[in-house]
DRENMI-754697 format. One line per field, with one value per residue (C-alpha): residue number from 0; residue in three letters; x, y, z. Coordinates in nm, 4 decimals. Example, Ala and Ser with C-alpha at 12.3 -4.5 7.8 and 13.67 -1.06 7.14 Angstrom:
2
seq [0,1];
type [ALA,SER];
px [1.2300,1.3670];
py [-0.4500,-0.1060];
pz [0.7800,0.7140];
# end
This chain:
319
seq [0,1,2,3,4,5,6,7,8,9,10,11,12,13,14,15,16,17,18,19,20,21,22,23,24,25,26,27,28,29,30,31,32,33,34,35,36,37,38,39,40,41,42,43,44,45,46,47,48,49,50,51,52,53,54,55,56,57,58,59,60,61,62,63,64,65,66,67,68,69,70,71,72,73,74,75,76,77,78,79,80,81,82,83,84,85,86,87,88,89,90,91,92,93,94,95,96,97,98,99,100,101,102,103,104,105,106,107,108,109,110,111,112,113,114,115,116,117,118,119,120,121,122,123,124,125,126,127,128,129,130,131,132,133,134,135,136,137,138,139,140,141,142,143,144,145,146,147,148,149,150,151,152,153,154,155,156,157,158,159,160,161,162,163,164,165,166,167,168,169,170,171,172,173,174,175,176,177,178,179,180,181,182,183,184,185,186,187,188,189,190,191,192,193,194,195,196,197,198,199,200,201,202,203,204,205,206,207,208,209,210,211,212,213,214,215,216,217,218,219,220,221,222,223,224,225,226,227,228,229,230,231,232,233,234,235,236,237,238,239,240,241,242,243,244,245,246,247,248,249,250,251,252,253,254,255,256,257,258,259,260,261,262,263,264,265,266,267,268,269,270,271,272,273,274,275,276,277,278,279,280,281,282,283,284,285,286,287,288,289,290,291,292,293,294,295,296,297,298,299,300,301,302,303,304,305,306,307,308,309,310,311,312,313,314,315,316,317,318];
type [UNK,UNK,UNK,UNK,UNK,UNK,UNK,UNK,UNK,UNK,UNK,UNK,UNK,UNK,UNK,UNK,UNK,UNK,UNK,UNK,UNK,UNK,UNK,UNK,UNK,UNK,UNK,UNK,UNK,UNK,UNK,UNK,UNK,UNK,UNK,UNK,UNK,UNK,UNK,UNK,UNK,UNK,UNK,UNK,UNK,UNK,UNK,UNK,UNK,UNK,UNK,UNK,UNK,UNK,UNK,UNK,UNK,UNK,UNK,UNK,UNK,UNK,UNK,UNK,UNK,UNK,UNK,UNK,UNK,UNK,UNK,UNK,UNK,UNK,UNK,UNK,UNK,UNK,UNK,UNK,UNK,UNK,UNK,UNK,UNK,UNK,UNK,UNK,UNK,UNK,UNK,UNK,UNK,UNK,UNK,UNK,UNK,UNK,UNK,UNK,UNK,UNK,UNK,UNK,UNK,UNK,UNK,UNK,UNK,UNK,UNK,UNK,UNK,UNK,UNK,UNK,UNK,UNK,UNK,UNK,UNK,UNK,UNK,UNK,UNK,UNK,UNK,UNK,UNK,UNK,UNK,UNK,UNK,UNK,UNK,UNK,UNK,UNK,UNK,UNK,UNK,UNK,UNK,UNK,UNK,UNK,UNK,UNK,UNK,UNK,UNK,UNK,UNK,UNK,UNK,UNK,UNK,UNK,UNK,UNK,UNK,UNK,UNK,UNK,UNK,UNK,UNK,UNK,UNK,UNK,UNK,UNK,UNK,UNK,UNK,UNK,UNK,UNK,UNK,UNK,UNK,UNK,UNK,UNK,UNK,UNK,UNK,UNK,UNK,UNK,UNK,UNK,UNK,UNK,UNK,UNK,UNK,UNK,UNK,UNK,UNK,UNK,UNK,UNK,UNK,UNK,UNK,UNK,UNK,UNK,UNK,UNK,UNK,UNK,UNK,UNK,UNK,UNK,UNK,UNK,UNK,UNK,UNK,UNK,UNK,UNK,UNK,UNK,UNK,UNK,UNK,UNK,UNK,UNK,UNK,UNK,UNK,UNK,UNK,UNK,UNK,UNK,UNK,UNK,UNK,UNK,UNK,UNK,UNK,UNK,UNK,UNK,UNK,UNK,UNK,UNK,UNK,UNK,UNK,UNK,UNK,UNK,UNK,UNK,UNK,UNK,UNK,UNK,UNK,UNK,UNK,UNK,UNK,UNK,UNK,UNK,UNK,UNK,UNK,UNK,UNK,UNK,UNK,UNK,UNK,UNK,UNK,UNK,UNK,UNK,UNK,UNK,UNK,UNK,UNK,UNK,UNK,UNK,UNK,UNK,UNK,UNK,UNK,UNK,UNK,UNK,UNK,UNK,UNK,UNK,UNK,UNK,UNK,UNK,UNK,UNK,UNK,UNK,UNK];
px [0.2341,-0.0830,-0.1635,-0.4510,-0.5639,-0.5141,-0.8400,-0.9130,-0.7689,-0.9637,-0.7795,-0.8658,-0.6585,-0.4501,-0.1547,-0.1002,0.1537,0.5344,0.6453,0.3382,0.3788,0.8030,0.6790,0.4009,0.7059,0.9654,0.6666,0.5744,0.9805,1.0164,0.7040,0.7301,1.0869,0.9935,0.7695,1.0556,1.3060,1.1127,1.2390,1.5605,1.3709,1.1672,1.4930,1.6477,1.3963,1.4469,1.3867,1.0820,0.8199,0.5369,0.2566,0.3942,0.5499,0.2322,0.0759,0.3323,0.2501,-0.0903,-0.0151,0.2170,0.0262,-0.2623,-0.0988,0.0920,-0.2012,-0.4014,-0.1200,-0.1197,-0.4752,-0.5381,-0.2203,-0.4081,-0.7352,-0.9129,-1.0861,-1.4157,-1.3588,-1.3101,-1.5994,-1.8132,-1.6959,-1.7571,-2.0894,-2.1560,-2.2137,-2.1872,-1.8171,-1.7614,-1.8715,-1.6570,-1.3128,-1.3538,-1.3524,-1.0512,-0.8714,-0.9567,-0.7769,-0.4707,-0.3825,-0.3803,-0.1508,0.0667,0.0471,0.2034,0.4038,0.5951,0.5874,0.7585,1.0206,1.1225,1.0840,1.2795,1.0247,1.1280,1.1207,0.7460,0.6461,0.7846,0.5750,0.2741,0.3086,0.4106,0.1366,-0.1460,-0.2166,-0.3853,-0.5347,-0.6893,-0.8078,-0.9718,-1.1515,-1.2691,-1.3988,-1.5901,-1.7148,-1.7598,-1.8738,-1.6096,-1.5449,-1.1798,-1.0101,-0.8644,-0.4957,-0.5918,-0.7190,-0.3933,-0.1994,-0.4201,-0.3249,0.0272,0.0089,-0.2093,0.0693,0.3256,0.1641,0.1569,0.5063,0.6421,0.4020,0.5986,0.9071,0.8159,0.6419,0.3488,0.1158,0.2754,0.0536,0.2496,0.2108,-0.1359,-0.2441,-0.0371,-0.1903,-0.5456,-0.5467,-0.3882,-0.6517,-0.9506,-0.7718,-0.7919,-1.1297,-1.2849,-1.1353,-1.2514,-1.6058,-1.6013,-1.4665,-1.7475,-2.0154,-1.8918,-1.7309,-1.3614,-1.1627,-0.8398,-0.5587,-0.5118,-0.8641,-0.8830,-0.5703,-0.6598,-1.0161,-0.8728,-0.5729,-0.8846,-1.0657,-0.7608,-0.6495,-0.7969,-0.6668,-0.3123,-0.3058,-0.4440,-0.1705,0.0913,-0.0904,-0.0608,0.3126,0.3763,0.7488,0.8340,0.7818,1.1249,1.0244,1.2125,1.5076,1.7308,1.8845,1.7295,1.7765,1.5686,1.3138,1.3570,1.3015,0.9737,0.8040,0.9418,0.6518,0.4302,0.6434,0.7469,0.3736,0.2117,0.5088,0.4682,0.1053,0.1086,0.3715,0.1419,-0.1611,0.0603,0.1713,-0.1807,-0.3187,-0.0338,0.0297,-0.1698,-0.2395,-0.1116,0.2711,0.1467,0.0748,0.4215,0.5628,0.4001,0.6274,0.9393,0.7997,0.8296,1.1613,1.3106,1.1903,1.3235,1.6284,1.6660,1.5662,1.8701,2.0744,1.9805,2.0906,1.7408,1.8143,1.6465,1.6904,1.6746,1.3087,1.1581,1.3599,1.1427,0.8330,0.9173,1.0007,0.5979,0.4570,0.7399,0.5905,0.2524,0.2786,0.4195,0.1824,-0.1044,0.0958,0.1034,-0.2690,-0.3138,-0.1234,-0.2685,-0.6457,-0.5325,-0.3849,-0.7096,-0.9366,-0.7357,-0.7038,-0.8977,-1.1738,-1.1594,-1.2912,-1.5868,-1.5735];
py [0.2412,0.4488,0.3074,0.3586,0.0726,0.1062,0.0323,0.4026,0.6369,0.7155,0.6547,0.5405,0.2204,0.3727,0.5137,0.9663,1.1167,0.9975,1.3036,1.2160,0.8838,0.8476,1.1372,0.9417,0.5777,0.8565,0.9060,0.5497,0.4666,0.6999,0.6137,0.2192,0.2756,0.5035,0.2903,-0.0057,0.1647,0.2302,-0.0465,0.1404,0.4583,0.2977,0.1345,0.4362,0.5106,0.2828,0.2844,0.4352,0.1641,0.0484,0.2260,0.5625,0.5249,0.5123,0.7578,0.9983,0.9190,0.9726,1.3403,1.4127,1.2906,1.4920,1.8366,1.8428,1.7665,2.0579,2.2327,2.1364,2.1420,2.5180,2.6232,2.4443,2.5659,2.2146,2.2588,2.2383,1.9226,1.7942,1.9500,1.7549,1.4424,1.5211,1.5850,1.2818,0.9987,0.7060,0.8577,0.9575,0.6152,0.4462,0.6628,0.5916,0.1786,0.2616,0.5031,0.1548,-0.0583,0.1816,0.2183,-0.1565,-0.1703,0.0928,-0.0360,-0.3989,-0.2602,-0.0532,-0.3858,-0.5832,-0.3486,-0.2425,-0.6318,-0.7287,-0.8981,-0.7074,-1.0291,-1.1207,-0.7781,-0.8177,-1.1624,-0.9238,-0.7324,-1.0148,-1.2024,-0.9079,-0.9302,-1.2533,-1.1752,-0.8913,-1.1188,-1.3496,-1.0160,-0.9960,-1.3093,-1.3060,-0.9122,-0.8408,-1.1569,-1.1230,-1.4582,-1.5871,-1.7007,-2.0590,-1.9006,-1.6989,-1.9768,-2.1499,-1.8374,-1.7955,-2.1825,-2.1649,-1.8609,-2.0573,-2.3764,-2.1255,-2.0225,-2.3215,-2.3785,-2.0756,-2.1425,-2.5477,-2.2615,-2.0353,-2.2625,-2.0237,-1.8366,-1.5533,-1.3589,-1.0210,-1.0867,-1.1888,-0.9148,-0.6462,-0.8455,-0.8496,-0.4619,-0.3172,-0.5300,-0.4108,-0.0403,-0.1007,-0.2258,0.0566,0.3040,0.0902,0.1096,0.4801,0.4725,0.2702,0.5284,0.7937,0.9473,0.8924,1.1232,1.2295,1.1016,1.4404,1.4575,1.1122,1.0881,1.4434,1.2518,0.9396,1.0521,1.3228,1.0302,0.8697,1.1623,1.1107,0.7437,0.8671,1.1364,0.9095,0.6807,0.9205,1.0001,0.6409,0.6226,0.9580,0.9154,0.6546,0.8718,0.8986,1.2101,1.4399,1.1727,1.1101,1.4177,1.6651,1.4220,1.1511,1.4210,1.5511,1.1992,1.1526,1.4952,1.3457,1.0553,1.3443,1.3970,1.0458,0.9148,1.2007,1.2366,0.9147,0.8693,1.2150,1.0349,0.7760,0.9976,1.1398,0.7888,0.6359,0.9350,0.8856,0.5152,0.2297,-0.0049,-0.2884,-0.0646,0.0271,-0.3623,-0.4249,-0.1232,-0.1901,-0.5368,-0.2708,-0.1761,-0.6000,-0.6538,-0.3472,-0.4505,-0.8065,-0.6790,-0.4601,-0.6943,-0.9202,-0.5637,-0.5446,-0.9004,-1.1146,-1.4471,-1.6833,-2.0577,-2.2484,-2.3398,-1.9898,-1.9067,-2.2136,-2.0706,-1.7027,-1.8782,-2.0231,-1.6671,-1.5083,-1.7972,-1.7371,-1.3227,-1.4626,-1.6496,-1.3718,-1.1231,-1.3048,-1.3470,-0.9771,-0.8823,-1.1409,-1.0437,-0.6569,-0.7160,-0.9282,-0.5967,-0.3307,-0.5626,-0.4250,-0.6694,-0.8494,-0.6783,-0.8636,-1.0382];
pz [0.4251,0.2157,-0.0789,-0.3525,-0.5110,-0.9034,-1.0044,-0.8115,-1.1110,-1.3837,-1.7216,-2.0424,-2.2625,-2.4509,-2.2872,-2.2844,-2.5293,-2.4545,-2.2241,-2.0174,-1.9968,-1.8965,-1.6324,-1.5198,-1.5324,-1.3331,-1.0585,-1.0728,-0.9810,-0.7272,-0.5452,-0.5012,-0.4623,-0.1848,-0.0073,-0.0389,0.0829,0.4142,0.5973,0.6368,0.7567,1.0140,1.1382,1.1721,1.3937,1.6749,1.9613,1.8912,1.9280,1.6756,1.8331,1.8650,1.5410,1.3833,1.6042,1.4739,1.1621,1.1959,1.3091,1.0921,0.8067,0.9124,1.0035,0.6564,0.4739,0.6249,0.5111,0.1802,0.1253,0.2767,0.0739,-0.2665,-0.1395,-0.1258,0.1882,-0.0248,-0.1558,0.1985,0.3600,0.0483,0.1288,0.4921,0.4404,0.2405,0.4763,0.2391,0.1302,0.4845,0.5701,0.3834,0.4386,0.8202,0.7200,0.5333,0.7882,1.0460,0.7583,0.7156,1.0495,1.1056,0.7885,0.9240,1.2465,1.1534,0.9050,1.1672,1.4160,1.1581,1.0985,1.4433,1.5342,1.2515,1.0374,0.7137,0.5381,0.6683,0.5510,0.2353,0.1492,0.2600,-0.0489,-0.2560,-0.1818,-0.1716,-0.5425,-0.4701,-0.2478,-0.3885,-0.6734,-0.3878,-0.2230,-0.5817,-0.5902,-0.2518,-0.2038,-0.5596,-0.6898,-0.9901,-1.1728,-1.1921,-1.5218,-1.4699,-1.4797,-1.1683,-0.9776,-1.0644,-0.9392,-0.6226,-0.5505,-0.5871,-0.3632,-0.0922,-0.1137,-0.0811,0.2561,0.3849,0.3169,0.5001,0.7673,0.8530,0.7807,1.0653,1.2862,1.3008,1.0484,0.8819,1.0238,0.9971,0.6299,0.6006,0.7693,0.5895,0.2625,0.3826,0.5487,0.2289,0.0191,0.2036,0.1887,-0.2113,-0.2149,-0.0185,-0.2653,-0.5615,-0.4023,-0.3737,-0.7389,-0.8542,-0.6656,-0.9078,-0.5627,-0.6357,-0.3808,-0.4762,-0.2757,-0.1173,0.0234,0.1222,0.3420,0.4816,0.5932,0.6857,0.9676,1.1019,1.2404,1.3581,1.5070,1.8786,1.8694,1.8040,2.0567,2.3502,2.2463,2.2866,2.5864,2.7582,2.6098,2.8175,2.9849,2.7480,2.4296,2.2495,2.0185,2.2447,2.3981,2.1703,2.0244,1.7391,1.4571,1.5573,1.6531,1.2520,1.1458,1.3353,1.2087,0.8284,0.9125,0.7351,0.4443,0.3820,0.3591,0.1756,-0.1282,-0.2367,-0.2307,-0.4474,-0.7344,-0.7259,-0.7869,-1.1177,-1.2390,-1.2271,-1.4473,-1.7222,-1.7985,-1.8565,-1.5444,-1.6509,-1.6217,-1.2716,-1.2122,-1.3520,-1.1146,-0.7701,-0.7299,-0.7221,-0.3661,-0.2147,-0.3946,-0.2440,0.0993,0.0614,-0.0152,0.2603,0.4898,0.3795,0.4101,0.7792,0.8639,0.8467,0.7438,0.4739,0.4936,0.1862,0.3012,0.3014,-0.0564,-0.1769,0.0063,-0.1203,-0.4711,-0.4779,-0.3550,-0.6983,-0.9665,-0.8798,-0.9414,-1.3079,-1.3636,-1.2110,-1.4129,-1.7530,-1.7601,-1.7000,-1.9284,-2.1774,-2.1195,-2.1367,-2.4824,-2.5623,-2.4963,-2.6553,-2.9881,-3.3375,-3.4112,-3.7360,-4.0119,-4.1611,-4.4699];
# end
């Protein structure tokens, strides 16, 4: 699924006027609800397979987007950041990083891993704080560690769950992270792209990957073998990834990150709870595991919202 991280908008700390900001809330809503209810898109999917799932994707994606950005008249903005190689650099690391999050996103849901996928997005706030830690040298507050240590015991214990490393999870956490941080270091250049012109740049360079997997698929394709609605619901693979990524773009201009902090959990808890809709089970060992991974975001979430309320604070007047 394409994300932004939310460190990528621009916005100041106080929140816009009250229209602005329930519009920017409504957007916010729609798009993590969106992306949560996917599981029950991708399902409807089957047979279609992970890999040409996400090479569709990666087409669709790409031929709506020139649409939209020769009907907006963008094509300037793309051919900028095409010609910059540090921003052209760094979109191609992050086109690598959302097609492996797409890739096992679509393999957990057409395996029936929703609940794996799920914990990936619970548990990628950590880990974003720990990519903080290690690639941008940012020091943690004690109440983070805390939270990033719950989160790591929580792994363990839906590992002796599973019998194996969730990797499905770890590597939706750890793609989307790197996703985020790629952004945030374009952001930091002073050479934020808008959503728009990055996704347009990212599926180009994925483009000849996708094709030569349909390609090698050949006579086991299922775009055109199973009737004119499931050939509908692959073309919507464009649609369904560029709409939300757009409300996104709108919330994260109108309210204050620590709402869009507060919003983006929407996205795991409707997964989880379609993943119990399409018959996944959860033994009382993985609630306790998935109960870890749910007191560590409090925990994460209370100290953001703690240190937030500690910057926008008046200082003391002087005596």
């Amino acid at each position: 699924m394409a994300r932004v991280d939310h460190r990528d908008a621009r916005r100041t700390e106080s929140p816009p006027g009250g229209h602005a900001t329930r519009t920017g809330i409504l957007a916010g809503l729609a798009c993590y609800g969106l992306w949560g209810l996917f599981p029950f898109y991708f399902h409807a999917l089957l047979p279609t397979g992970a890999v040409e799932l996400l090479a569709w994707r990666v087409v669709w994606s790409l031929v709506l987007s020139v649409l939209v950005v020769t009907a907006t008249r963008r094509w300037a903005r793309v051919l900028t950041v095409l010609r910059s190689p540090a921003q052209r650099g760094l979109l191609a690391l992050a086109a690598v990083a959302i097609a492996v999050n797409w890739g096992v996103y679509g393999l957990a849901v057409v395996t029936g891993h929703v609940l794996e996928a799920s914990l990936g997005y619970f548990v990628n706030p950590l880990l974003t704080v720990l990519l903080g830690v290690v690639v941008l040298r940012e020091r943690l507050r004690p109440t983070q560690w805390v939270a990033v240590a719950i989160g790591l015991g929580a792994v363990v214990v839906i590992t002796a769950d599973l019998g194996r490393l969730p990797w499905m999870a770890l590597t939706l956490a750890a793609s989307f992270g790197s996703y985020g941080l790629l952004k945030n270091r374009l952001a930091r250049r002073g050479a934020g792209v808008d959503p728009l012109t990055g996704l347009t740049v990212e599926t180009g360079f994925l483009l000849l990957p996708a094709v030569a997997a349909l390609a090698v698929l050949g006579d086991r394709l299922t775009f055109t073998g199973y009737g004119g609605g499931h050939t509908a619901l692959l073309v919507l693979a464009g649609p369904t990834t560029l709409l939300p990524l757009l409300l996104f773009a709108v919330a994260a201009g109108r309210v204050p990150l620590s709402v869009i902090g507060m919003l983006q959990y929407l996205t795991p808890v409707l997964q989880f709870g379609a993943a119990l809709v399409l018959g996944e089970t959860m033994p009382a060992s993985r609630w306790i595991g998935f109960g870890l991974v749910w007191v560590a975001l409090a925990v994460l979430t209370a100290d953001a919202l703690r240190h937030q309320r500690r910057r926008v604070l008046p200082a003391p007047a002087g005596g």
